[in-house]
C-alpha positions in Angstrom: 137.0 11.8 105.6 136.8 12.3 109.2 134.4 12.3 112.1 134.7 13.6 115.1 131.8 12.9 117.8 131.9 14.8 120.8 129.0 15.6 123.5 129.2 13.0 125.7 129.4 13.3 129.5 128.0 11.8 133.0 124.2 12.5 133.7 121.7 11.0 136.2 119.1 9.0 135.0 116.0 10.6 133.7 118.6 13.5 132.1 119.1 14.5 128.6 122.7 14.9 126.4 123.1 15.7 122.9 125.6 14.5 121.1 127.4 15.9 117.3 129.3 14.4 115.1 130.6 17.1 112.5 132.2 15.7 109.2 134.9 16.7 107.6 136.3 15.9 103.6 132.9 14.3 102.3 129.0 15.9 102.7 127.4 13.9 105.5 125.3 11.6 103.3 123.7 8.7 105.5 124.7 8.7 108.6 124.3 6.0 111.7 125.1 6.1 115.5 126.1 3.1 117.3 127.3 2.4 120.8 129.2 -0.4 123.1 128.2 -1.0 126.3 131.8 -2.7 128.0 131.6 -6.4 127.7 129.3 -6.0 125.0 129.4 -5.7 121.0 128.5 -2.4 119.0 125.1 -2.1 118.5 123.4 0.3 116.3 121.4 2.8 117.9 119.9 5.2 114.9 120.2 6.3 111.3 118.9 9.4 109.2 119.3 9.2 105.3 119.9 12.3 103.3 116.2 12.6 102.6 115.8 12.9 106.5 114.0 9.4 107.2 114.8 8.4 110.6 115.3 4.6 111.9 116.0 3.5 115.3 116.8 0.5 117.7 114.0 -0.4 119.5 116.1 -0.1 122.9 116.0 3.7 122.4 112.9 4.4 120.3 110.7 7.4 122.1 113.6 8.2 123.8 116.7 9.2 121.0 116.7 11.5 118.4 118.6 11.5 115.3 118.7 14.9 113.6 121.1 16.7 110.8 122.1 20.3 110.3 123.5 19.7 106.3 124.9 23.7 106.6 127.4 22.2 109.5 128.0 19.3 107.8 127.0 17.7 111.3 125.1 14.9 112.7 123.2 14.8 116.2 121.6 12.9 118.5 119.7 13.6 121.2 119.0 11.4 123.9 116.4 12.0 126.7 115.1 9.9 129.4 118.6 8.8 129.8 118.7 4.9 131.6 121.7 3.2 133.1 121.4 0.6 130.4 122.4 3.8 127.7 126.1 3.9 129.5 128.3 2.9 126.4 130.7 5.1 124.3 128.8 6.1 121.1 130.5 6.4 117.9 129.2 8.3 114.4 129.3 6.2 111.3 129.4 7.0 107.8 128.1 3.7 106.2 129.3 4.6 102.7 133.5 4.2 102.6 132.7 2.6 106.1 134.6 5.6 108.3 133.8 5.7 111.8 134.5 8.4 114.4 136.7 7.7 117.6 133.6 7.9 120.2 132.5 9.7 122.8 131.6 8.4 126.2 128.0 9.0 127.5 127.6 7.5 131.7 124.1 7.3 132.9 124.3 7.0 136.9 121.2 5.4 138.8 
């Protein structure tokens, strides 16, 4: 199973990114995103189950989306109202077998 997250980029504050994470060797299943800030630990930032039920950190709530396309065997999130405190690189998760993607890097300037 792999994951490969891609999407990120630099963006002023305020702006919007979307980021995928398309999956490869397994259907998608339930899926997470997560991020780390530098200095900081990962900290989960959303979740969608197969069913489509969404859950969120409160940090991002309003603001993120989590969506799924199960066609494209993909995963996205789409983040608006981008704040300096949302610099981190994000990572895709598959919570079942644990697999985790290599990140992409998302930089919010003030």
């Amino acid at each position: 199973v792999q994951l490969q997250a891609s999407g990120g980029g630099l963006v002023q504050a305020g702006g919007s990114l979307r980021l995928s994470c398309a999956v490869s060797g397994s259907i998608i299943d339930v899926m997470n995103w997560y991020r780390q800030a530098p200095g900081k630990e990962r900290e989960f930032v959303a979740a969608i189950t197969n069913g489509g039920s969404t859950n969120y950190a409160d940090s991002v709530k309003g603001r993120f989306t989590i969506s799924r396309d199960n066609a494209k065997n993909t995963v996205y999130l789409q983040m608006s109202s981008l704040k300096p405190e949302d610099t981190a690189v994000y990572y895709c998760r598959r919570p079942i077998g644990n697999y985790w993607g290599k990140g992409t890097q998302v930089t919010v300037s003030s």
